[in-house]
C-alpha positions as CSV (number, residue, x, y, z in Angstrom):
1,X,0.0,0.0,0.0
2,X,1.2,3.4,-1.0
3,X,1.6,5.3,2.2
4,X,0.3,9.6,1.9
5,X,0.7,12.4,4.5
6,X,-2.0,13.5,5.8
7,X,-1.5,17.4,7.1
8,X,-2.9,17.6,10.3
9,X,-3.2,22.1,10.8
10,X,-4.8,23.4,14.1
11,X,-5.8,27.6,14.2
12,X,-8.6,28.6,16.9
13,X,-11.2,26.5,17.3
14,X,-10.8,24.7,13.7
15,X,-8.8,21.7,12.7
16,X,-7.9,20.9,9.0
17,X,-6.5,17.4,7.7
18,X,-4.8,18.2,4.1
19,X,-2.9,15.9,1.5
20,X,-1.7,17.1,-1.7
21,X,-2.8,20.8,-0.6
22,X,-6.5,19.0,-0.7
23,X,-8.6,19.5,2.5
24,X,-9.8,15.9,3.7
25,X,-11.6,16.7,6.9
26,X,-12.4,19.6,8.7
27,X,-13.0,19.5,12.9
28,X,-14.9,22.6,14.1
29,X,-16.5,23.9,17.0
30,X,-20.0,25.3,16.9
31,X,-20.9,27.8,19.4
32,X,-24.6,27.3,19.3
33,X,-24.7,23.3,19.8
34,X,-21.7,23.7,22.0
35,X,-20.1,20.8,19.5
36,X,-17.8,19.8,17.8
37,X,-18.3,19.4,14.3
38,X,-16.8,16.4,11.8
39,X,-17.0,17.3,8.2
40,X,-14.9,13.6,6.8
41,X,-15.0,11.7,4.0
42,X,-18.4,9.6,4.4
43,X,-19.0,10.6,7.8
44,X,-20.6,14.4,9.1
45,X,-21.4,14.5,13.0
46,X,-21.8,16.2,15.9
47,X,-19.5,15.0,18.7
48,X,-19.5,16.7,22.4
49,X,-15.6,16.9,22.7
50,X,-12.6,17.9,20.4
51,X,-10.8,14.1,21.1
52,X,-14.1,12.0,20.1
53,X,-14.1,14.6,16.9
54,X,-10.3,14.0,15.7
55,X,-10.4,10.2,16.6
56,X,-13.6,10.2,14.6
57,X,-11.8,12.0,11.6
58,X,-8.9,9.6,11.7
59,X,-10.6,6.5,11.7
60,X,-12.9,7.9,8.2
61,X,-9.4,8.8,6.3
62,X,-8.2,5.7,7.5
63,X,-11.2,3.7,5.9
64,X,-11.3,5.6,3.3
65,X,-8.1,5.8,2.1
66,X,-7.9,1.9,2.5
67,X,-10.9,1.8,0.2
68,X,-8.1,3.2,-2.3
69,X,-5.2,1.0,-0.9
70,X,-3.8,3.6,0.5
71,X,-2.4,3.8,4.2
72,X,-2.3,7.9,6.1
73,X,0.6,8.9,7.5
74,X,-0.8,11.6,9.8
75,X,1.2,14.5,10.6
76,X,0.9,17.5,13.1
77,X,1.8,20.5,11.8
């Protein structure tokens, strides 16, 4: 499996996973709910903390990248 790196860029309260300079996932907090918000590939939730949000995110690149034979290498930037 070709191995890819995904970007991993925290500013504020919003989290971005890149590769290729091609968002994958964004994590966000929303005021209103008091949530944090997933936006991944095949998954969009609502999550009540910021670690269930990014764990949430990493598992949906993983899948689907591996639905591509691809493996993430995740970074932190």
């Amino acid at each position: 499996m070709a191995v890819y790196k995904v970007h991993i860029k925290t500013g504020g309260d919003k989290t971005t996973y890149t590769t290729n300079a091609t968002t994958l996932a964004t994590v966000s907090y929303n005021q209103e709910s008091d949530k944090w918000h997933v936006s991944a590939p095949r998954t969009k939730k609502q999550v009540s903390t910021k670690e269930e949000a990014d764990d949430i995110t990493r598992k949906s690149i993983t899948a689907f990248f591996a639905s591509l034979g691809l493996t993430p290498n995740f970074i932190n930037e």
